[in-house]
N, C-alpha and C positions, 0 to 999 in steps of 0.2 A: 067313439069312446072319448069319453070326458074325459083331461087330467087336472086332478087338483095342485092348484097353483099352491096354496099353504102348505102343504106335507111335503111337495117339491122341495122348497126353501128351507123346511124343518130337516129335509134329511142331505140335504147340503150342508147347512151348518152342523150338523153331526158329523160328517164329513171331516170337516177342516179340523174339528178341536181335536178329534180321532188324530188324524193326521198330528196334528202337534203333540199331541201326548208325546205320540211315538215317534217323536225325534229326539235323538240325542243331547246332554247338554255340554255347551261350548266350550273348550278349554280355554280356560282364562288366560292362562299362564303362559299357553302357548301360540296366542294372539298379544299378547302383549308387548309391544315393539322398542328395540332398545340400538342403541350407537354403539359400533366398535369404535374404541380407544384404545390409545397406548400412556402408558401414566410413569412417575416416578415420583421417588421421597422427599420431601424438603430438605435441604442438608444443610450444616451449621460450616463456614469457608470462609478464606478469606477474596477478599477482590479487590483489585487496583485498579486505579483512573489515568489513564495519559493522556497527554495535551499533544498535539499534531503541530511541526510548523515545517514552513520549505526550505530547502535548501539547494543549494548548485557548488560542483566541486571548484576549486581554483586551485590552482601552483603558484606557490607563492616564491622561489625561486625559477627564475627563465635567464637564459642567454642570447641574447641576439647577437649574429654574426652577420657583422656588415663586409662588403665591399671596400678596401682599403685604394682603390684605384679606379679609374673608369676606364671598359672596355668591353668585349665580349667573353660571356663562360662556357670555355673550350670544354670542359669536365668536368661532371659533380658526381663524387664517390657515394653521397649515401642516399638513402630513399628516405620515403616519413614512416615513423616507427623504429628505424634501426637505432641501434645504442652505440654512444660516437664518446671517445675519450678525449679530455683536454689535450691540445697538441696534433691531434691530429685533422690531417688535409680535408676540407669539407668540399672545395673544388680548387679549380681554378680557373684564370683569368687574362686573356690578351686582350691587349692593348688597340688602341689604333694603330697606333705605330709598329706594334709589332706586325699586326695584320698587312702593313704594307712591305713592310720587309721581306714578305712572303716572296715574292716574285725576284727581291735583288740577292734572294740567298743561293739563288743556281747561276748568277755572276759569278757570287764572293762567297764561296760558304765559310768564311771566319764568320761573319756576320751574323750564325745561326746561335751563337750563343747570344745572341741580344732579343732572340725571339723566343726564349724560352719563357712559359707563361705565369703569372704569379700566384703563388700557392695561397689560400685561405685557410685556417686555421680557427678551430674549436677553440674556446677558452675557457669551455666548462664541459666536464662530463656529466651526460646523459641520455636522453632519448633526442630526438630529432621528430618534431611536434610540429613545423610547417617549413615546406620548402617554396618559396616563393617566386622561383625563376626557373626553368628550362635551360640543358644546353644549349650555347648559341644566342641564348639571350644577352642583348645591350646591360648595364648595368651601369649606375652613375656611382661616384663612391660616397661614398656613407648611406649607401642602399641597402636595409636588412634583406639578406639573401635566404636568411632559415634562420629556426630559432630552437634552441634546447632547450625542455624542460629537465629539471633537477623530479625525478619518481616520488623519493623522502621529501620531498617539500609540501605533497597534495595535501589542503584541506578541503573541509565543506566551510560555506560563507552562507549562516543561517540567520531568515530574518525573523524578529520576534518584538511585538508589539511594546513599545514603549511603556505602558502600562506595566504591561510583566514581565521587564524587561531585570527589574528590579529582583526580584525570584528568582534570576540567573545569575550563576556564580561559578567561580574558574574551579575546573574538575567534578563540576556536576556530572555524571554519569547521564549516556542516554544510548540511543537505539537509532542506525544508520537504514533505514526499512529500502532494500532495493528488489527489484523485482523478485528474485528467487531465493533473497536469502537478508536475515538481518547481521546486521554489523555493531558490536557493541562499542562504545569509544567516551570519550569525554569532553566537556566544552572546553578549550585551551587556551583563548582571549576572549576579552569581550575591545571592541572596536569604536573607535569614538566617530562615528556614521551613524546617519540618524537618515533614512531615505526619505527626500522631499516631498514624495506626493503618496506613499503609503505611513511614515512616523515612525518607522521599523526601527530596531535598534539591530547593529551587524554585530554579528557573534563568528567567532571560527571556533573549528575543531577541525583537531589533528588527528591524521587519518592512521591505521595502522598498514602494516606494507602491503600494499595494497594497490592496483594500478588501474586507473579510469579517466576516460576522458574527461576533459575538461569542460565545462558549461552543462553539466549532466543537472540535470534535475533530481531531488531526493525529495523523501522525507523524513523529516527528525521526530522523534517519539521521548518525549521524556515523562518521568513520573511524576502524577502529580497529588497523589492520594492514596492510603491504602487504608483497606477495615476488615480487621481479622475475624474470625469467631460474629460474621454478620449470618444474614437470613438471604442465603443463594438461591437465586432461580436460573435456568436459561432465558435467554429474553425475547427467544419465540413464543413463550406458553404465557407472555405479559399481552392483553387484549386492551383496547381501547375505543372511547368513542371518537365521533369525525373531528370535534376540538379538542380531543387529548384531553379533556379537563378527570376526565372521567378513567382510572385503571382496574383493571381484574384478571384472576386466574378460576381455573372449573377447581372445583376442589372437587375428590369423590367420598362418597359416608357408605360406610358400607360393603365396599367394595359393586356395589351399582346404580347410586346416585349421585348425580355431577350437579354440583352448586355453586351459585356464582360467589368468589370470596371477592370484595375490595380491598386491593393494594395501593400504597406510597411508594413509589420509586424513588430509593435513591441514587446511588451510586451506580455506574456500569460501564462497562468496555464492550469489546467485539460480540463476544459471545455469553455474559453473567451480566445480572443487573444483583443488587441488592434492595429489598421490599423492607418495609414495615407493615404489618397489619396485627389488629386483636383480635382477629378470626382465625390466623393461620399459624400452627407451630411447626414446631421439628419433628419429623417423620410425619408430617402429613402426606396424605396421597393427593399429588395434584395430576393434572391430563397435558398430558406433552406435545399429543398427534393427535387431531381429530376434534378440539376443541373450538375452532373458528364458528361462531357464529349458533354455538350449542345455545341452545335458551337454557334458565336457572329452572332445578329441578330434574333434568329431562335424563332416564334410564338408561346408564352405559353398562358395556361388558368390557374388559378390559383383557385386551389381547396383546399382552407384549410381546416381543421375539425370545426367543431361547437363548438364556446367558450364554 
């Protein structure tokens, strides 16, 4: 039995077109692929600029209590940290002599009032900030044996570049930034110290009551800028190229079109920058979450969390 090859082919291609007639057509709509985002309003705010410099606390009141004799310290009443009032005994002190006396006072004991040991004494009240010697330690005289800091004396001693040094002025308001918590206070000298190998000009501020080591490290926060009634953004939804030359945020049209706007940065802190742009107003919808790296144009849905 013969088959013909041409009516084979002809009713194969009846076949296929068959076949596609009777397929379905594609839903466009629901192939059509889109980015979740998370968006918010442009809002009209104000935002401040602060300048950062260092600081280290100092006591600018201390007492040192020397040694008034030379000999060994039989007794020292206080530790470091305790709080010691002028007048009172911080140790005491024998002699050499008295130390040898030790053995002729079970001859003679009148003798034993000549071994009684010499008292040291506080001349300032405070805290007790280093002890420098141990019972039993030698000590020459005029040896600081401890020192007291005066609490009400603590400044910071902040340095600030000679350049802007000028910009600072007594009772400027500023912000004491320590780890857990900030500290409001004001600048309350400026200092005629100029450091040699950074140009610094030395600044103090007076601390309020308030108690910290000394040699501590801060930073000082002051204002250096404000602009009211500007164009707020946060400053994660601010995108850029590899040389910064280039700014943008996703704007959305529509509620499912994300478009690239270009912005000017101006001003900004931790968490606000302030933009200029002639593409972008007030209550615009821009893309908060989900924007990194969106191409311009490209289909979002905008899913935010429940107020």
């Amino acid at each position: 039995m013969k088959i013909d090859i041409s009516k084979l082919y002809l009713v194969s291609i009846f076949l296929i077109i068959a076949i596609g007639c009777n397929t379905p057509p594609v839903d466009q709509n629901r192939t059509k692929a889109f980015v979740r985002v998370q968006t918010a309003t442009v809002n009209k705010g104000t935002i401040d600029q602060y300048r950062l410099f260092n600081g280290v606390t100092k006591y600018q009141r201390k007492e040192d209590i020397r040694a008034n004799v030379t000999g060994y310290i039989s007794t020292i009443n206080f530790e470091v940290g305790n709080s010691i009032r002028r007048g009172q005994v911080l140790c005491y002190i024998r002699t050499k002599e008295q130390q040898a006396l030790g053995a002729a006072i079970r001859i003679d004991s009148t003798l034993a009032k000549l071994t009684i040991p010499m008292a040291i004494k506080s001349e300032a009240t405070g805290v007790v900030s280093v002890i420098n010697y141990n019972e039993n330690s030698f000590v020459s005289e005029g040896d600081i044996i401890a020192t007291v800091i005066q609490p009400n004396s603590l400044t910071i001693q902040v340095s600030i570049p000679f350049d802007q040094s000028k910009e600072i002025i007594k009772e400027m308001p500023c912000e004491i930034v320590l780890k857990d918590t900030t500290i409001n206070a004001k600048i309350s000298q400026q200092l005629p110290i100029i450091d040699p190998l950074t140009q610094n000009q030395q600044f103090l501020i007076e601390m309020p009551k308030i108690i910290l080591p000394e040699n501590l490290k801060v930073q000082i926060r002051m204002l250096e800028k404000i602009a009211e009634n500007a164009m707020v953004l946060p400053r994660s939804v601010i995108q850029t190229n590899e040389l910064q030359t280039k700014f943008w945020v996703m704007k959305v049209l529509n509620d499912s079109l994300a478009v690239n706007i270009n912005v000017i940065p101006l001003m900004q802190n931790d968490s606000l920058v302030q933009v200029r742009s002639t593409l972008l107003d007030y209550k615009d919808t821009i893309i908060t979450k989900g924007a990194y790296q969106l191409q311009d144009s490209t289909v979002v849905r905008i899913e935010n969390p429940a107020p």
